[in-house]
C-alpha positions as CSV (number, residue, x, y, z in Angstrom):
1,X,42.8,-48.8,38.8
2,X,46.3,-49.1,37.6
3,X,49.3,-50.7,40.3
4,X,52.5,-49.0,39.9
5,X,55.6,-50.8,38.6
6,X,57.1,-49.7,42.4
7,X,54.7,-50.9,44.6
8,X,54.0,-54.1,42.4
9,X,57.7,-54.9,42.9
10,X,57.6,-53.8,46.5
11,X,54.2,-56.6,46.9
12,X,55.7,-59.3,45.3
13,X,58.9,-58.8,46.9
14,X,57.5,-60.7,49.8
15,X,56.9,-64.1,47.5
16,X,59.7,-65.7,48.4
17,X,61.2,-68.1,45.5
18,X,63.6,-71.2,45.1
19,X,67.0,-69.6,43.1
20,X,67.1,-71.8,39.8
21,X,69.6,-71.5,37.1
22,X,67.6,-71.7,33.5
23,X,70.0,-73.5,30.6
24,X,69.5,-74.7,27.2
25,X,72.4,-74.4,24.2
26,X,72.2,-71.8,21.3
27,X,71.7,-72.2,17.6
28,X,75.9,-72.9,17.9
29,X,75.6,-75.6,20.5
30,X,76.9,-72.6,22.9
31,X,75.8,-72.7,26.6
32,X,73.7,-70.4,28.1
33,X,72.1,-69.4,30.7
34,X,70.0,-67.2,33.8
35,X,68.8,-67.3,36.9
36,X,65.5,-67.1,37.7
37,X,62.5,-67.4,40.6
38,X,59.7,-67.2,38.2
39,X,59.9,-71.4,38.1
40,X,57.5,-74.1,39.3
41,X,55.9,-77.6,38.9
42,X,52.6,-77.5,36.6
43,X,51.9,-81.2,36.3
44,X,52.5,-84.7,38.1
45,X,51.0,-86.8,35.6
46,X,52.5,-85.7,32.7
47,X,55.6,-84.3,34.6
48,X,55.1,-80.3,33.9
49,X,57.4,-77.5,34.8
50,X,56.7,-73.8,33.8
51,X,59.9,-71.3,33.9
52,X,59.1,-67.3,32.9
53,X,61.7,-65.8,30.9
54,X,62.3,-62.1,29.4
55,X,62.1,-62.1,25.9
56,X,65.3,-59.7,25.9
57,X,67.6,-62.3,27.3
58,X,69.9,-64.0,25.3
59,X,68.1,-67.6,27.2
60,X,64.7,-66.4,25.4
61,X,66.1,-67.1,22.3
62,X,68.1,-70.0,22.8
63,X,64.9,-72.1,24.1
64,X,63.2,-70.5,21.4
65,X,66.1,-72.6,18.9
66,X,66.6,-75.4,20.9
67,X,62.9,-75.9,22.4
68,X,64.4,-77.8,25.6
69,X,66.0,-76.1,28.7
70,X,67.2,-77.4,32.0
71,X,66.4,-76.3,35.3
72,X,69.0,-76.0,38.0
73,X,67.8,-75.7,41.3
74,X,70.7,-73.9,43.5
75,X,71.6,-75.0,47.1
76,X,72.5,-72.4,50.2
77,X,75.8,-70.7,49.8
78,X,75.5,-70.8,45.8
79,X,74.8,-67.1,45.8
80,X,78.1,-66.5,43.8
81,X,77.1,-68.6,40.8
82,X,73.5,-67.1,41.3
83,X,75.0,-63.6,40.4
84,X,77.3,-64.8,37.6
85,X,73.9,-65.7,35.6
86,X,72.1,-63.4,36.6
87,X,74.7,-61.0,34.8
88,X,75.1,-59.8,31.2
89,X,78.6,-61.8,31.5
90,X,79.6,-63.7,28.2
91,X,81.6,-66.1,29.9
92,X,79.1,-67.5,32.6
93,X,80.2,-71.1,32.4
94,X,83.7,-70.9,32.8
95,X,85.4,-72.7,35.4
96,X,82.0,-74.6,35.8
97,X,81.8,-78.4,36.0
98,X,79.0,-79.3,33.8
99,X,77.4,-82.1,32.2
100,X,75.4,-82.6,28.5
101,X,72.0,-83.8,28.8
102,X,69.5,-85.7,26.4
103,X,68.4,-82.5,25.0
104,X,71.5,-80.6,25.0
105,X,70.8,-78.6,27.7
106,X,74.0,-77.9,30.6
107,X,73.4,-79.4,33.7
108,X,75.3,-77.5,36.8
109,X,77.7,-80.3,39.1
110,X,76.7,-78.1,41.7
111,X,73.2,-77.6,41.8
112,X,71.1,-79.8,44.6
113,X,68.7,-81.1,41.9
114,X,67.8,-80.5,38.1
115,X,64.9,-81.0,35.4
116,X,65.8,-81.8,31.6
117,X,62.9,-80.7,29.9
118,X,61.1,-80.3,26.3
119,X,59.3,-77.3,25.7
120,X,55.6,-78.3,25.3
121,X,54.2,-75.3,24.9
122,X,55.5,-71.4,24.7
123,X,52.8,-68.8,26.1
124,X,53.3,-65.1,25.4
125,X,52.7,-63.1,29.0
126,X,53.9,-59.3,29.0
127,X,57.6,-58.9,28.7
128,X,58.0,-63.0,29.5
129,X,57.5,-65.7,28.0
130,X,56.2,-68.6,30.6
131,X,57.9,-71.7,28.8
132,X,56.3,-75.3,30.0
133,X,58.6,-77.7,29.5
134,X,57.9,-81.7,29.5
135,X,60.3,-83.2,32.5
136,X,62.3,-86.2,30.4
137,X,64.9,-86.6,33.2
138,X,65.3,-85.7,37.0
139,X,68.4,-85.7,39.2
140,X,68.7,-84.9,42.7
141,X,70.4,-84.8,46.0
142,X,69.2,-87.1,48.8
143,X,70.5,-84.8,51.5
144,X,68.1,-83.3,53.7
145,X,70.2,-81.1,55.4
146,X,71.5,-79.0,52.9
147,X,69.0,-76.2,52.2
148,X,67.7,-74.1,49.2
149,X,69.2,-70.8,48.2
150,X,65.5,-68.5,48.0
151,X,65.3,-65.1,47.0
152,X,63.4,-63.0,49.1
153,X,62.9,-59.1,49.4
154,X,65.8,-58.0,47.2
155,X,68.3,-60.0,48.6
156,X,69.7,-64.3,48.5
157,X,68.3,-65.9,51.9
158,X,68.2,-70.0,52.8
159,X,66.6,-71.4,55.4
160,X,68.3,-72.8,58.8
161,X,68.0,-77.0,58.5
């Protein structure tokens, strides 16, 4: 039985997904960067996160140099910056307050929490590459009332507080 590329984007465009920002620094100590849904949390104990990326994008090979990435985790009403990176744009950090971390990796002054992470381990899966990274520094907000910006069905969504 084979599942058509339409109707397995139509399914799974019903899995909601947290909008994160993917970021690591090329071979040039360049920024770069993508948004992505295809992220989660893998481990507690050690501290695991897993983000998918497509082996075409200029991200895929940056990790691939750099072997450490940060993940962004975007807030409601970032839909803007969530369609700069998920553009071919050059220029994607512009105008954008950011901050070095310990591996190198950009981390976004306006995202609502972030992971600096060291890739453990690179699995080969299709067109992606699922990338799970060791979590060597966390910041976050501590307001509960601002909410996540989610993808869902096509289109940027949050949810009410």
């Amino acid at each position: 039985m084979s599942v058509s590329a339409r109707d397995y984007r139509g399914a799974l465009a019903n899995l909601a997904g947290g909008v994160v920002i993917v970021t690591t620094s090329d071979w040039r100590g360049q920024p770069r960067g993508m948004t992505a849904t295809a992220v989660c949390s893998v481990s507690i104990e050690p501290p695991l996160v897993m983000a998918c990326v497509h082996r075409e994008a200029a991200t895929h090979r940056a990790i691939g140099h750099s072997r450490a990435f940060a993940l962004n985790l975007l807030p409601a009403r970032s839909e803007d910056l969530a369609r700069r990176f998920a553009s071919s744009r050059r220029a994607k950090f512009d105008g954008l307050r950011t901050e070095t971390g310990e591996t190198g990796a950009p981390i976004l002054a306006d995202a609502m929490a972030h992971c600096e992470c060291k890739v453990e381990r690179a699995v080969d899966a299709g067109d992606h590459t699922i990338y799970i990274g060791r979590v060597l520094e966390v910041g976050y907000e501590k307001d509960e009332e601002r909410p996540p910006l989610l993808y869902f069905r096509g289109g940027y969504r949050s949810i009410a507080p």
